[in-house]
KEMIMAR-805985 format. One record per atom (N, C-alpha, C, O, CB): residue in three letters; x, y, z. Coordinates in steps of 0.05 Angstrom, whole numbers, padded with zeros to 5 digits, always signed. Glycine has a CB too. Example, Ala and Ser with C-alpha at 12.3 -4.5 7.8 and 13.67 -1.06 7.14 Angstrom:
BEGIN
ALA+00264-00114+00156ALA+00246-00090+00156ALA+00264-00066+00156ALA+00285-00066+00169ALA+00226-00089+00181SER+00257-00045+00142SER+00273-00021+00143SER+00258+00001+00157SER+00268+00023+00161SER+00282-00012+00114
//
This chain:
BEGIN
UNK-00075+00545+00287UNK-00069+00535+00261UNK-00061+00505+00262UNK-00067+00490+00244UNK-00046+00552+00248UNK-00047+00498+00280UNK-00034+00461+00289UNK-00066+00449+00282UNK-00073+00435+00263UNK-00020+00451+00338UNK-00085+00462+00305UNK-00106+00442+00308UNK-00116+00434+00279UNK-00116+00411+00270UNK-00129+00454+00326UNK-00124+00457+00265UNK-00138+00457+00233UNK-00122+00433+00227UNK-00133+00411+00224UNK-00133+00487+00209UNK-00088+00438+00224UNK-00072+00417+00202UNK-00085+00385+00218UNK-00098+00367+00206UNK-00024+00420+00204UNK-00078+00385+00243UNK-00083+00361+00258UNK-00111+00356+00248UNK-00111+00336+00234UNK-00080+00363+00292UNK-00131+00366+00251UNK-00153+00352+00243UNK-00166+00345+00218UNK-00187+00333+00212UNK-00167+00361+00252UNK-00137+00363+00197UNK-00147+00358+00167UNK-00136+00333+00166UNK-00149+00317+00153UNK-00137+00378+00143UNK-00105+00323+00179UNK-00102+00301+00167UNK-00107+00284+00190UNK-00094+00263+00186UNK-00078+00299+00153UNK-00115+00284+00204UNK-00134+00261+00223UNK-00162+00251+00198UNK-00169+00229+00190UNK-00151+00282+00260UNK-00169+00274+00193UNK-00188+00269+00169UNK-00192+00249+00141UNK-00208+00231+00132UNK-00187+00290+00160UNK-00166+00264+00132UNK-00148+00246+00108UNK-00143+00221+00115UNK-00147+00202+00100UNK-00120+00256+00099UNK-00133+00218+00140UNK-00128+00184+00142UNK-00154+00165+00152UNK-00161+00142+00145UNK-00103+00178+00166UNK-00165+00184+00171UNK-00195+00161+00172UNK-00204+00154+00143UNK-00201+00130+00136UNK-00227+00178+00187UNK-00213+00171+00130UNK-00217+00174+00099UNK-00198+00151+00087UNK-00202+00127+00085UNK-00208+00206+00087UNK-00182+00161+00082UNK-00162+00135+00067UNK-00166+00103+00075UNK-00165+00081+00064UNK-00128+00140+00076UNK-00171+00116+00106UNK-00161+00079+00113UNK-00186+00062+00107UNK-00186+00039+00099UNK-00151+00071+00153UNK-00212+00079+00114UNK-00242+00076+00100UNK-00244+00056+00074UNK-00251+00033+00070UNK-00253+00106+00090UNK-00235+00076+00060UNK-00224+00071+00031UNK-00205+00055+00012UNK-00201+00054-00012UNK-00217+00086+00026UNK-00191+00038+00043UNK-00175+00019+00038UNK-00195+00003+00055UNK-00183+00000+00076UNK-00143+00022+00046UNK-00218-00009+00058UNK-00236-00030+00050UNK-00255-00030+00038UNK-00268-00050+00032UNK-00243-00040+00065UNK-00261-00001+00033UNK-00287-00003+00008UNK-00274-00002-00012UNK-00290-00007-00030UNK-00311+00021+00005UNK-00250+00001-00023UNK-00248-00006-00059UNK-00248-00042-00057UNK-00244-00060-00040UNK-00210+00010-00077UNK-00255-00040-00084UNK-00260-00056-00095UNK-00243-00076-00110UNK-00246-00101-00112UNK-00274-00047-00104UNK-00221-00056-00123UNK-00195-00064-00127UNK-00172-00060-00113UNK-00173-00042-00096UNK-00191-00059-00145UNK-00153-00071-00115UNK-00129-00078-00096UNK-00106-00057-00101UNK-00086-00058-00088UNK-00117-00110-00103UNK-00110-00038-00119UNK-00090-00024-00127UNK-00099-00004-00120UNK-00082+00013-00115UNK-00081-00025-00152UNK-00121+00003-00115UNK-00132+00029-00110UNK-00128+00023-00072UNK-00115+00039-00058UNK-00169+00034-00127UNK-00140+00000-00062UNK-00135+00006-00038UNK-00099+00010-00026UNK-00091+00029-00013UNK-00150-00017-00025UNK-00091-00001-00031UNK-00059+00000-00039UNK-00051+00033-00033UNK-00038+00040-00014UNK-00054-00010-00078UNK-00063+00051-00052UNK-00059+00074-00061UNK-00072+00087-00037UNK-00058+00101-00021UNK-00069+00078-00088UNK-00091+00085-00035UNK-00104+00084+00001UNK-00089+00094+00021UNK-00085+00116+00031UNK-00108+00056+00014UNK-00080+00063+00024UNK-00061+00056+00041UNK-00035+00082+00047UNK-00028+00092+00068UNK-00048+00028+00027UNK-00029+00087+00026UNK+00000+00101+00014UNK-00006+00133+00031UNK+00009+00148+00045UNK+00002+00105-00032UNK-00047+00137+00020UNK-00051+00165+00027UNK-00050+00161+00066UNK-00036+00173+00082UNK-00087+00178+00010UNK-00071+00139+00069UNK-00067+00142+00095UNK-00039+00144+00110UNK-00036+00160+00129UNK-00079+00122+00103UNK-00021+00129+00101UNK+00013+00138+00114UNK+00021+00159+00112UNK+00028+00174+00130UNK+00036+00127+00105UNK+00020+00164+00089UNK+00030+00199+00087UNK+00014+00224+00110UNK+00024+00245+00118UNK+00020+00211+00051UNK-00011+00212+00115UNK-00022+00231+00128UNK-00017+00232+00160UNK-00020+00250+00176UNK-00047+00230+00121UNK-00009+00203+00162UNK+00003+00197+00191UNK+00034+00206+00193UNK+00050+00206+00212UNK+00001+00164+00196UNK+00035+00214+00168UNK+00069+00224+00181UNK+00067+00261+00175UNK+00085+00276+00180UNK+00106+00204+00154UNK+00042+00269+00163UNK+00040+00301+00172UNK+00030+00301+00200UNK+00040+00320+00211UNK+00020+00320+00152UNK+00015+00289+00216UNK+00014+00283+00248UNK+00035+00281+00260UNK+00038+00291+00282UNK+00000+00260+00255UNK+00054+00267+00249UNK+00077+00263+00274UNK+00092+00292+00262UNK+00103+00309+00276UNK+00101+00227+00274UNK+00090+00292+00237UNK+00112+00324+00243UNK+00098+00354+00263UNK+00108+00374+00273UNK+00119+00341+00203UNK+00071+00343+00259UNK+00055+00373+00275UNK+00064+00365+00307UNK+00064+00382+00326UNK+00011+00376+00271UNK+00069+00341+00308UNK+00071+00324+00342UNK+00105+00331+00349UNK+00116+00326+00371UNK+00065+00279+00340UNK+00118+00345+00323UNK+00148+00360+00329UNK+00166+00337+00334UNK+00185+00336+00349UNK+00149+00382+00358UNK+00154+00311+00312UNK+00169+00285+00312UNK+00182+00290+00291UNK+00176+00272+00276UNK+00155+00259+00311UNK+00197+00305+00278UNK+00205+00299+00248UNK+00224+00270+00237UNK+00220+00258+00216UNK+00224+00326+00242UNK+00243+00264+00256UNK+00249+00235+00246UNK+00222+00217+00243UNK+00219+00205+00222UNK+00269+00219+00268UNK+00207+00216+00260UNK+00195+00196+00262UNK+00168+00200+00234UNK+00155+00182+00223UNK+00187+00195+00295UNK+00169+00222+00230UNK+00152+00233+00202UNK+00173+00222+00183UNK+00162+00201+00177UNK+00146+00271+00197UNK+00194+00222+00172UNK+00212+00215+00147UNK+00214+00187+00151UNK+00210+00171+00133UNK+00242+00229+00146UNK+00219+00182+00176UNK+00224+00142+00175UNK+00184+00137+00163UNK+00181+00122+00143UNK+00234+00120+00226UNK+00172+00143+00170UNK+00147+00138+00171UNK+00140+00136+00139UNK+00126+00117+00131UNK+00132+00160+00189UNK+00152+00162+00113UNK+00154+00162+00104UNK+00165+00137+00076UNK+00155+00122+00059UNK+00157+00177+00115UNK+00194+00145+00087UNK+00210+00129+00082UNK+00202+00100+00075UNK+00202+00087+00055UNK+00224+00132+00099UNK+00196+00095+00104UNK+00200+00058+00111UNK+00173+00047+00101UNK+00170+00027+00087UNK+00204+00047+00150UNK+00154+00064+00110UNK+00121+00055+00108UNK+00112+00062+00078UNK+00104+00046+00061UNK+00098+00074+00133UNK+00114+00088+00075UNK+00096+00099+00053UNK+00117+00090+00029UNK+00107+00087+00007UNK+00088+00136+00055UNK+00141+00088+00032UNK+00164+00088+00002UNK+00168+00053+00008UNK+00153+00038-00003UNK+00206+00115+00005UNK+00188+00045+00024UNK+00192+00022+00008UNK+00177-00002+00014UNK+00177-00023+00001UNK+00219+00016+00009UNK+00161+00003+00039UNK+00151-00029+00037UNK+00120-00034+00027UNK+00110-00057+00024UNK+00153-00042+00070UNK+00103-00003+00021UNK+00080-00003-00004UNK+00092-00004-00037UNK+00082-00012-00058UNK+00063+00028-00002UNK+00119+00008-00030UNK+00129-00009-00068UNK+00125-00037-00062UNK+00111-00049-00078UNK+00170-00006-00083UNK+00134-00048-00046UNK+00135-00080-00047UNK+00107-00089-00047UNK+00101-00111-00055UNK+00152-00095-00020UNK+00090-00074-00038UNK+00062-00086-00044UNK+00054-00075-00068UNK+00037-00089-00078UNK+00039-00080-00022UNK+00061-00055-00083UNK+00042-00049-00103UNK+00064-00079-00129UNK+00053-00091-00147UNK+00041-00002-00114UNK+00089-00080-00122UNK+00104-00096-00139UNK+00094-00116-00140UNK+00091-00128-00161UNK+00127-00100-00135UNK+00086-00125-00116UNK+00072-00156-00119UNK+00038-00160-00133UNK+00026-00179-00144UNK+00070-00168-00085UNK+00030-00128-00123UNK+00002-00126-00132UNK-00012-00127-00170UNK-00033-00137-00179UNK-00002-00096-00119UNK+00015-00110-00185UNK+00024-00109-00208UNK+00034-00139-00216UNK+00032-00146-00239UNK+00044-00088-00210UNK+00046-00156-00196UNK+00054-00179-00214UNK+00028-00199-00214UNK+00030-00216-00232UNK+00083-00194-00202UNK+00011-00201-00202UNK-00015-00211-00206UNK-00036-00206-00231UNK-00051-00222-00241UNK-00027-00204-00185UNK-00029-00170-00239UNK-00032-00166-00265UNK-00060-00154-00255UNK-00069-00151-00278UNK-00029-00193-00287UNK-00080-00145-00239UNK-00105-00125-00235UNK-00111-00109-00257UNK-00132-00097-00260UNK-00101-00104-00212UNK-00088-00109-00279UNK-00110-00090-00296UNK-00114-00106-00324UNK-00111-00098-00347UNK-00097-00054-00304UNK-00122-00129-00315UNK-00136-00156-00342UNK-00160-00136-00359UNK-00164-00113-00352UNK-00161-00194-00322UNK-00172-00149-00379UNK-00189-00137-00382UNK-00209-00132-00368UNK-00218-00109-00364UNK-00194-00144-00396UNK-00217-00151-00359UNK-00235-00144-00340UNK-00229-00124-00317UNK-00247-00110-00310UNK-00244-00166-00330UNK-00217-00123-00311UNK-00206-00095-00291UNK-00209-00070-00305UNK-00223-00051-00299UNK-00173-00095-00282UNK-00192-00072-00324UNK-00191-00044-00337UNK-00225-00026-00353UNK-00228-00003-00362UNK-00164-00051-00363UNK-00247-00051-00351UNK-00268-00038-00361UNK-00274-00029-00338UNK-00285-00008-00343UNK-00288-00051-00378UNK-00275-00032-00311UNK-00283-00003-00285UNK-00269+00014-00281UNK-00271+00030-00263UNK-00286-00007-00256UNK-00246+00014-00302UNK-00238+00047-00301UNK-00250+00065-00304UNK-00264+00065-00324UNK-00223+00055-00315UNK-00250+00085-00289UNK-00267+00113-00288UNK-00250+00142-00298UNK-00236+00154-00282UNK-00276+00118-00252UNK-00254+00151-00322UNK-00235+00175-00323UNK-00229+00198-00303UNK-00209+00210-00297UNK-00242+00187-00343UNK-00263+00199-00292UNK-00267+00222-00275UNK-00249+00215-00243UNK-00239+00232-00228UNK-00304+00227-00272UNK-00250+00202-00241UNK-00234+00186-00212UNK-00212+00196-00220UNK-00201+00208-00202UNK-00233+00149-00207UNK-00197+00196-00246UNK-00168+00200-00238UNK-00173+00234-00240UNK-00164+00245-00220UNK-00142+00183-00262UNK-00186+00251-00259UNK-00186+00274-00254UNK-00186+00286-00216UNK-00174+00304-00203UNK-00210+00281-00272UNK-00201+00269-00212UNK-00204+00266-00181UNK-00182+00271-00164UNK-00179+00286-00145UNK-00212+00242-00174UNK-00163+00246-00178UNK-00147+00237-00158UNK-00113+00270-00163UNK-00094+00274-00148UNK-00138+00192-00169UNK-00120+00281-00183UNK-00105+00298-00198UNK-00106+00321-00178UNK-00085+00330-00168UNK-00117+00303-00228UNK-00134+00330-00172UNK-00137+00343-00159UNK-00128+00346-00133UNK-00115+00365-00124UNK-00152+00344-00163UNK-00137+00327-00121UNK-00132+00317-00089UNK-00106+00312-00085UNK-00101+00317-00062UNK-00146+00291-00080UNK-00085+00304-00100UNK-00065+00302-00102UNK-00047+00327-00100UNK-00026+00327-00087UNK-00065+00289-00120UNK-00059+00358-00120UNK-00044+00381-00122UNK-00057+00397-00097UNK-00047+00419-00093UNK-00045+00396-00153UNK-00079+00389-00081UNK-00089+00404-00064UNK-00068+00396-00036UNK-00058+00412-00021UNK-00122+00398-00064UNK-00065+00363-00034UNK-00051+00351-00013UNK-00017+00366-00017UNK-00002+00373+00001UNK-00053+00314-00015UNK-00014+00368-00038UNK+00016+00380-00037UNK+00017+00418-00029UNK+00037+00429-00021UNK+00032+00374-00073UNK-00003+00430-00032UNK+00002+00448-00030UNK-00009+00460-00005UNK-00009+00484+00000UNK-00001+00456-00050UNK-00021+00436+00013UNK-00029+00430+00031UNK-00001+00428+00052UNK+00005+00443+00071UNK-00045+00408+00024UNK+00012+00407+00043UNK+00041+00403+00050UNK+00065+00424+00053UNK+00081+00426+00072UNK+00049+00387+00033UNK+00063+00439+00028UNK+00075+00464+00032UNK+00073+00478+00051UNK+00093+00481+00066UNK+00071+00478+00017UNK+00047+00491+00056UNK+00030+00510+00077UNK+00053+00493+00092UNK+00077+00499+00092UNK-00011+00509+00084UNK+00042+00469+00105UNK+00045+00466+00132UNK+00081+00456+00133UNK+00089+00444+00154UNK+00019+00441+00143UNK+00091+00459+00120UNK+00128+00446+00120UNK+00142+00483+00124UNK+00158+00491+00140UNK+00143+00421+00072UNK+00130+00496+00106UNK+00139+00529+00114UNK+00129+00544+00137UNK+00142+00561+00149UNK+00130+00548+00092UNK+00108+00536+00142UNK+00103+00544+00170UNK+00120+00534+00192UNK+00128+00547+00211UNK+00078+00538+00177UNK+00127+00508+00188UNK+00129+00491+00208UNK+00162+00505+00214UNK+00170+00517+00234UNK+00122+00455+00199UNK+00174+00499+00195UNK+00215+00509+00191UNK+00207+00536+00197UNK+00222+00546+00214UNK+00238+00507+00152UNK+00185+00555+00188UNK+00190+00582+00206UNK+00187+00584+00235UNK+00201+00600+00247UNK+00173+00602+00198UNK+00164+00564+00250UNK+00164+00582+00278UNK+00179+00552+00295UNK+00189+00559+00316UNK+00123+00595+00291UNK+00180+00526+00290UNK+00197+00502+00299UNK+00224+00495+00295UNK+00236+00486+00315UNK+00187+00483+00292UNK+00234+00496+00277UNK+00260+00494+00261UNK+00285+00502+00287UNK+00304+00488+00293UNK+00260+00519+00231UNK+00278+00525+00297UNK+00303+00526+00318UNK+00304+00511+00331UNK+00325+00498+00330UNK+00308+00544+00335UNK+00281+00504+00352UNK+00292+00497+00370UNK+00308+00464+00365UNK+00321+00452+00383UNK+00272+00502+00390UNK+00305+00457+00344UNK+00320+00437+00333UNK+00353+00441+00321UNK+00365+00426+00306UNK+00303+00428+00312UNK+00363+00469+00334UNK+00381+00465+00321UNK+00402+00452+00335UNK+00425+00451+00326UNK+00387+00486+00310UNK+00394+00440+00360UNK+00423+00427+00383UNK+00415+00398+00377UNK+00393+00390+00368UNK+00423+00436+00428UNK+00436+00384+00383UNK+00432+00362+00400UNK+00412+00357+00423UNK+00415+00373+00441UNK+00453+00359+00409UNK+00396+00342+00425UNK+00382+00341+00452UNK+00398+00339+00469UNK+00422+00340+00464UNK+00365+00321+00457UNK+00384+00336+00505UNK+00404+00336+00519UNK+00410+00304+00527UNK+00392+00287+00529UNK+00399+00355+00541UNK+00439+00298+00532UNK+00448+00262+00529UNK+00452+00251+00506UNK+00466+00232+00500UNK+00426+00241+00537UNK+00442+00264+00493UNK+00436+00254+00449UNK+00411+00230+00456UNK+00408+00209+00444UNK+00478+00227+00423UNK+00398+00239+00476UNK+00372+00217+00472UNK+00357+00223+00454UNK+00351+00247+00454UNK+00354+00213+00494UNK+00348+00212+00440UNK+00319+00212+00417UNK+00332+00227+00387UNK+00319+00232+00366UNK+00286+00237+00433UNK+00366+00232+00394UNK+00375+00240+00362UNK+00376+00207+00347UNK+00372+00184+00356UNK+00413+00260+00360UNK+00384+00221+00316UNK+00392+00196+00300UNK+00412+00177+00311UNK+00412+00152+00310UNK+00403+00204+00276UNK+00432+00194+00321UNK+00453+00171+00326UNK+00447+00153+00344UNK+00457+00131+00341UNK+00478+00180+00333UNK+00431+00158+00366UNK+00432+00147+00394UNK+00407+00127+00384UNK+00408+00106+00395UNK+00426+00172+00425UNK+00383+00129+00363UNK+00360+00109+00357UNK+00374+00091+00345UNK+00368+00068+00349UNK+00337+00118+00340UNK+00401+00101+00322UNK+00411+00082+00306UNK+00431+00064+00321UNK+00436+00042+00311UNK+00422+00094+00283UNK+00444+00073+00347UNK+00465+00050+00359UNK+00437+00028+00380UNK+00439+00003+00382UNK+00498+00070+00386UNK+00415+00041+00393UNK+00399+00020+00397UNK+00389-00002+00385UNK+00386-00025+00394UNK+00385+00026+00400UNK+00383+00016+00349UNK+00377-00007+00347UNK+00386-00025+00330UNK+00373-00043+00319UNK+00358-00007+00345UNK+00415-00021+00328UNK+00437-00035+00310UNK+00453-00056+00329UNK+00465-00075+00320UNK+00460-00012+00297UNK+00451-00049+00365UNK+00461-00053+00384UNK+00441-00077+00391UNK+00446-00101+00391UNK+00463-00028+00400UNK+00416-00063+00399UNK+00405-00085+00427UNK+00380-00097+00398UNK+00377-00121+00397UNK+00385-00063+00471UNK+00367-00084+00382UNK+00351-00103+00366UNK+00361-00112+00343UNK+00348-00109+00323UNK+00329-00095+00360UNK+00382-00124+00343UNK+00386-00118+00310UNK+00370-00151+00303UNK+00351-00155+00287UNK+00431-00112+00296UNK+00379-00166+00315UNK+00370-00201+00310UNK+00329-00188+00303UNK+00319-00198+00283UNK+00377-00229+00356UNK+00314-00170+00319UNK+00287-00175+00317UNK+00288-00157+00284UNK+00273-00162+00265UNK+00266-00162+00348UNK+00309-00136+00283UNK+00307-00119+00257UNK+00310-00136+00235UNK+00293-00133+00217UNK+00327-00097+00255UNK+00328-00155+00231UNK+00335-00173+00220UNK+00320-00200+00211UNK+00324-00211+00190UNK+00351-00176+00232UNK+00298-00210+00237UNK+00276-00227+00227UNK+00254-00206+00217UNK+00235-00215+00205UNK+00265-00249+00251UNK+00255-00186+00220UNK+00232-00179+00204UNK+00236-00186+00174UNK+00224-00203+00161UNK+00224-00150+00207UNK+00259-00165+00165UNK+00267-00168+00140UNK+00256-00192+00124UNK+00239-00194+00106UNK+00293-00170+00142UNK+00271-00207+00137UNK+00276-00238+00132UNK+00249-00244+00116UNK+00245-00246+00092UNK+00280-00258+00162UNK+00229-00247+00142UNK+00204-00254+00149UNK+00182-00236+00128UNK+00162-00249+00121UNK+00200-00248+00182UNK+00186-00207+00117UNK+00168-00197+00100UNK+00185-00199+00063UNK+00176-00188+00043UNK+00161-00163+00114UNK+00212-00218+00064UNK+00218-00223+00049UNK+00214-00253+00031UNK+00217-00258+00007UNK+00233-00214+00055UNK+00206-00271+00056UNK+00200-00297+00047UNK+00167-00289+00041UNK+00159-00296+00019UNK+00207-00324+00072UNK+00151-00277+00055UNK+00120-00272+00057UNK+00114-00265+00018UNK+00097-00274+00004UNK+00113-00238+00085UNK+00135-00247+00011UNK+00128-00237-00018UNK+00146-00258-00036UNK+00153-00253-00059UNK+00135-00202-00023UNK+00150-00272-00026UNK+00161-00301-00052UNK+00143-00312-00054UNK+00132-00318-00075UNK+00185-00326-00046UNK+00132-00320-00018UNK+00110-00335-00022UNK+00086-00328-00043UNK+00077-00341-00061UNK+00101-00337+00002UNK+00078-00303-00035UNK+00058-00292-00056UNK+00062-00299-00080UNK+00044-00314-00087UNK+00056-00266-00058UNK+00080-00294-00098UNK+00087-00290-00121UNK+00087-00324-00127UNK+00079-00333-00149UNK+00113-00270-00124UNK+00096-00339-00110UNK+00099-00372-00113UNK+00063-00376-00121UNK+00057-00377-00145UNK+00114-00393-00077UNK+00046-00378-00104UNK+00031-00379-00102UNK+00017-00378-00127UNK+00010-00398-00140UNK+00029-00368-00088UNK+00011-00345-00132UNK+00000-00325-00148UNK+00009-00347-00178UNK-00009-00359-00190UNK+00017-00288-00143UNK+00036-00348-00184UNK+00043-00357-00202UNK+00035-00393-00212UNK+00036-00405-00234UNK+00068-00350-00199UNK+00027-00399-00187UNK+00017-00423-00185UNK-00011-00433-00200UNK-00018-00452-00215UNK+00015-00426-00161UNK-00020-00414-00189UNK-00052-00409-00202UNK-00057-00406-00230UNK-00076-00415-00243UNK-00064-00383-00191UNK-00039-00391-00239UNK-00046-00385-00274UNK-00027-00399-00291UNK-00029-00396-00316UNK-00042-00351-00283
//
């Protein structure tokens, strides 16, 4: 049953990431983007990573694709001219694929807490690879590189928007 989930969403993300260079518009690849992460973090939970599935979540698919779709929206993609290649049937599409991927998700999150869930119920042994021991590393020995990222994907989207705003 692992293999099936593993190769459905090995599937989903080739697919997505595909699909984040054949669209055509920027919001749709965007959205892409969003599917391909999500599907990389049902891989790491079948891989019995579950932090590393929620940060994956979390960090990749939640807040730093809001910051791209925010900046993507402030450029404004749905001008008129954008909005006449809207396709109704695409979103019926996307409706679908959407209630299939969640219930997809289900299957595999109830399976997973029924036959994996224990052996997660200790501490590892040392507290290597728990929360606490990733979070004093990397609050400890990286925080300066955690810190220029920030920084660095926070000046990157001024710039955009400087830019962007420049133009029109």
């Amino acid at each position: 049953m692992e293999t099936l989930f593993y190769y459905l969403f090995a599937a989903i993300a080739l697919l997505a990431a595909i699909n984040v260079l054949a669209q055509r518009r920027v919001f749709y690849s965007a959205i892409s983007l969003i599917v391909c992460l999500s599907s990389l973090a049902g891989i790491y939970l079948l891989l019995e990573a579950p932090f590393i599935a929620v940060v994956q979540i979390i960090v990749y698919a939640g807040a730093i694709m809001v910051l791209f779709l925010f900046v993507i929206m402030l450029l404004d993609p749905f001008s008129d001219a954008a909005l006449r290649d809207k396709r109704k049937a695409l979103s019926y599409f996307g409706i679908l694929l959407g209630t299939a991927a969640m219930g997809l998700l289900y299957s595999l999150l109830s399976s997973f807490q029924e036959t994996r869930m224990p052996r997660f119920a200790g501490a590892p042994p040392g507290g290597y690879g728990s929360v606490k021991y990733i979070g004093e590393i990397l609050f400890r020995d990286y925080l300066l590189p955690f810190e220029a990222t920030s920084v660095l994907i926070l000046v990157a989207i001024i710039g955009a928007v400087v830019l962007a705003k420049r133009k029109s």
